[in-house]
C-alpha positions, 0 to 999 in steps of 0.5 A: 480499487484493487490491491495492485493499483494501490501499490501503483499510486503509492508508487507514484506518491513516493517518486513525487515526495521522494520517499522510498517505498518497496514491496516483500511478499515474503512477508505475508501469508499466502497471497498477503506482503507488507508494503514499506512507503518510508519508515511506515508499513502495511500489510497488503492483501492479494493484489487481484482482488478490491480493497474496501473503503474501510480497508483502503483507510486503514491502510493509507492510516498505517502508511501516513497518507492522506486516501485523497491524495491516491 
């Protein structure tokens, strides 16, 4: 999965659950930004390039969601 699609279906997830979710690329270095999904954050690397299995974990850990439920 790359890092836009991520950003798409964490879209998607906080229309279904109501929850606000936004994008700042203003807080990252160079291609990196932090992408908030309620009160929760994560730091999201280029999004034109794949995300690890490992990584993807860690992240959807950082914003409180399940990876299946992506």
């Amino acid at each position: 999965m790359k890092g836009a699609e991520f950003e798409r279906r964490v879209r998607k997830l906080a229309r279904s659950r109501n929850v606000t979710c936004q994008f700042l690329a203003g807080k990252g270095k160079g291609s990196h930004g932090r992408l908030y999904f309620g009160g929760e954050f994560t730091t999201l690397k280029d999004r034109k390039k794949e995300i690890g299995r490992d990584l993807l974990a860690r992240m959807c850990g950082d914003l409180k969601i399940d990876p299946r439920d992506l």
